[in-house]
C-alpha positions in Angstrom: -10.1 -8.3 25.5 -10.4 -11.1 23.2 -12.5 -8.5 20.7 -9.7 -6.2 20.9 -7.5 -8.9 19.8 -9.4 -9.9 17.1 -9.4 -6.3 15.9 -5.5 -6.2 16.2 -5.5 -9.5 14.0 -8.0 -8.3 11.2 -4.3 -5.6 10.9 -2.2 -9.0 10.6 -3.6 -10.8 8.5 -3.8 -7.6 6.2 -0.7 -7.0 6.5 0.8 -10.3 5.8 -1.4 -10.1 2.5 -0.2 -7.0 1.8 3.7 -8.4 2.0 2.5 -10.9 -0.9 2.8 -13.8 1.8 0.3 -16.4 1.2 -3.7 -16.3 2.9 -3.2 -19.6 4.9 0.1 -18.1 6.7 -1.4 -15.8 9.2 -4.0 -18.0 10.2 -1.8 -20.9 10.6 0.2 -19.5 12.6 -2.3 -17.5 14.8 -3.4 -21.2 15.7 0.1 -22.6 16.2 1.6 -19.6 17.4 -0.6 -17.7 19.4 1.9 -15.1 19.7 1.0 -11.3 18.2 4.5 -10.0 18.3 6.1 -12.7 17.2 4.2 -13.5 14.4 4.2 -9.6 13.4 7.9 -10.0 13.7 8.2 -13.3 11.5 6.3 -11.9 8.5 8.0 -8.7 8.8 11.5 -10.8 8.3 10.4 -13.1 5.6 8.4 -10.4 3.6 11.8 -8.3 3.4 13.2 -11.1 2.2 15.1 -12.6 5.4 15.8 -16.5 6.2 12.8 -17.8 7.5 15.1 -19.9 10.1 16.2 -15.9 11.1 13.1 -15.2 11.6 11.7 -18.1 13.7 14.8 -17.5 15.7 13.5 -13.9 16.2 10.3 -14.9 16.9 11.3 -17.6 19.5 13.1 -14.7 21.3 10.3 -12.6 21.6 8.2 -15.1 23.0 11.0 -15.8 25.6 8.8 -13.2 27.6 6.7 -16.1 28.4 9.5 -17.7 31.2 8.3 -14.7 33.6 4.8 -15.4 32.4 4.6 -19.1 33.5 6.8 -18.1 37.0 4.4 -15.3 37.4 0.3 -18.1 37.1 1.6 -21.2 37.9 -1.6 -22.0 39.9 -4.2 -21.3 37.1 -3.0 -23.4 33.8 -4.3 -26.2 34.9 -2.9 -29.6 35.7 -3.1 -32.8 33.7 -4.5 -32.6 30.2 -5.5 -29.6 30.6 -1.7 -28.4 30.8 -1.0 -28.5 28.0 -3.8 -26.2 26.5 -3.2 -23.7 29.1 0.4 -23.1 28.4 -0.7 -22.8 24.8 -3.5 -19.9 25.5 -0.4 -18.5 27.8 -0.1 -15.0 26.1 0.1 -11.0 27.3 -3.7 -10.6 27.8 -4.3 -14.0 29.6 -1.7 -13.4 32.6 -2.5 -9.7 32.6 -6.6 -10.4 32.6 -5.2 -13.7 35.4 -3.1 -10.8 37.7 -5.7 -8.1 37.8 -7.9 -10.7 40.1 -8.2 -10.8 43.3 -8.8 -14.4 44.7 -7.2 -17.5 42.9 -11.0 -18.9 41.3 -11.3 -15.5 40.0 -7.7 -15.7 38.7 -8.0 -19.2 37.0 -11.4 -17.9 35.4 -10.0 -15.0 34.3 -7.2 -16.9 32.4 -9.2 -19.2 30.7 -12.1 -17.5 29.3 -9.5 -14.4 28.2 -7.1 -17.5 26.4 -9.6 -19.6 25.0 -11.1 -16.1 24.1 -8.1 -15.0 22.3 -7.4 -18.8 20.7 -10.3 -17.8 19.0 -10.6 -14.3 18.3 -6.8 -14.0 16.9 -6.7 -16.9 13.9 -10.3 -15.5 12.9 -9.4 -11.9 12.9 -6.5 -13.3 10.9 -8.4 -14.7 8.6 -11.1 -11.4 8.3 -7.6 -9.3 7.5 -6.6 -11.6 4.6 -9.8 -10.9 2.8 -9.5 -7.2 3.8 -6.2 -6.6 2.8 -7.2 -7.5 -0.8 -9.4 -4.6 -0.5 -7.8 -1.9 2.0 -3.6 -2.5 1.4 -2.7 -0.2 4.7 -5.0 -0.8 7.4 -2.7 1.0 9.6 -4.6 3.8 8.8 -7.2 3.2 10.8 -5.5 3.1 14.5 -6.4 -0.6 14.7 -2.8 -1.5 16.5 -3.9 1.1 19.5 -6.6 -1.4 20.8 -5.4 -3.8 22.9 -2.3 -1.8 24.4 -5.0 0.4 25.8 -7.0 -2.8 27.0 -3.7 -3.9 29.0 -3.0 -0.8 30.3 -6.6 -0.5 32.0 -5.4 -3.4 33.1 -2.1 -3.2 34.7 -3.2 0.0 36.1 -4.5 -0.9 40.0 -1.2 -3.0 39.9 0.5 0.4 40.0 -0.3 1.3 43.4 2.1 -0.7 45.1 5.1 1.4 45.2 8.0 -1.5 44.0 5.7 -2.2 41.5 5.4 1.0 40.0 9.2 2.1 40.3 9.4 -1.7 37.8 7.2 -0.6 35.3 8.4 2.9 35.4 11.9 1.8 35.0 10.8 -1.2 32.5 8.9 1.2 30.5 11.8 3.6 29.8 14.2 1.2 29.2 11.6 0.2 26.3 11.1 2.7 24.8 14.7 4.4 24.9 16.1 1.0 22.7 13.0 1.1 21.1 15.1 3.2 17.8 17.8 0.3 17.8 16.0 -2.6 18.6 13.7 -4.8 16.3 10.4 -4.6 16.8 9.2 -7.0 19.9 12.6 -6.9 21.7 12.3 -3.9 23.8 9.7 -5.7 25.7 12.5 -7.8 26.8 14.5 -5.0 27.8 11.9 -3.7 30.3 12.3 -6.6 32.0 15.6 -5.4 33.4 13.1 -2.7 35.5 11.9 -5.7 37.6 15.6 -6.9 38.6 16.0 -3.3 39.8 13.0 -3.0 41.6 13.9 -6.2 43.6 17.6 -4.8 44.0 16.4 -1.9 45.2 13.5 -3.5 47.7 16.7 -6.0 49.2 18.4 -3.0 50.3 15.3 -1.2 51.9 
């Protein structure tokens, strides 16, 4: 997971190079950050030439996703010291690699290594991308965004089995992608959140 990431990051920090942003950027803010979408979202604003308080608005409300996240692994972020760390490394592939477990050690490991993975892996792929985009300006080209959707949805898949589940995701998904055309990139996610409010409407009445 945290490879895949890295890969994804090697696009971002080419990509912010290729915008004319400066090299530091991307890695600075894969550190402080730690958020993909919402740092692809940021450098999108500012490199068309948007306020940059716009865009860290935008970016904060992409990241709201992480309220369900923390509701959703309360029990595996750690208490203490370590709290604060854990809520850092709280990103898509940490709760996702945390959910697919069965049993709660298994859960907390999972977490960890995949966050402290990613901490890792993201600024750095960051950084490999700013030296790449000097030499290849569209590294879209090479499919390198497809990685670690495909890595979550291996994921998410056993999760589908339960039925209330599935109608969620189902709904979530279509929702995405129908406001996908008139939404900026990173909000639809949001949207599909509205499929879990029906799936619980819907498992009241039953």
């Amino acid at each position: 997971m945290a490879l895949a990431v890295g890969v994804v990051g090697i696009s971002y920090g080419a990509t912010a190079i290729a915008a004319g942003l400066p090299i530091w950027l991307p890695v600075v803010l894969g550190i402080a950050v730690l958020g993909a979408g919402s740092e692809f979202l940021f450098i999108g604003i500012v490199a068309a030439g948007g306020s940059p308080i716009a865009a860290v608005a935008a970016g904060l409300l992409v990241n709201a996703r992480h309220l369900p996240y923390g509701l959703s692994v309360p029990d595996v972020v750690g208490t203490g010291w370590r709290r604060p760390l854990g809520l850092h490394v709280m990103n898509d592939e940490s709760v996702a690699s945390a959910l697919a477990q069965s049993d709660h050690p298994r859960k907390q490991a999972a977490y960890w290594v995949c966050g402290l993975g990613i901490l890792l892996a993201w600024p750095g792929g960051a950084a490999i991308g700013t030296l790449v985009g000097a030499v290849v300006p569209d590294t879209a080209v090479f499919g390198l965004d497809a990685v670690f959707p495909a890595v979550l949805l291996a994921l998410i898949i056993p999760a589908l089995r339960d039925r209330t589940t599935r109608r969620a995701a189902l709904v979530g998904a279509g929702l995405a992608v129908a406001s996908a055309p008139v939404l900026p990139p990173g909000l639809p996610v949001l949207v599909a959140l509205t499929g879990v409010a029906v799936a619980v409407g819907r498992r009241a009445d039953e």
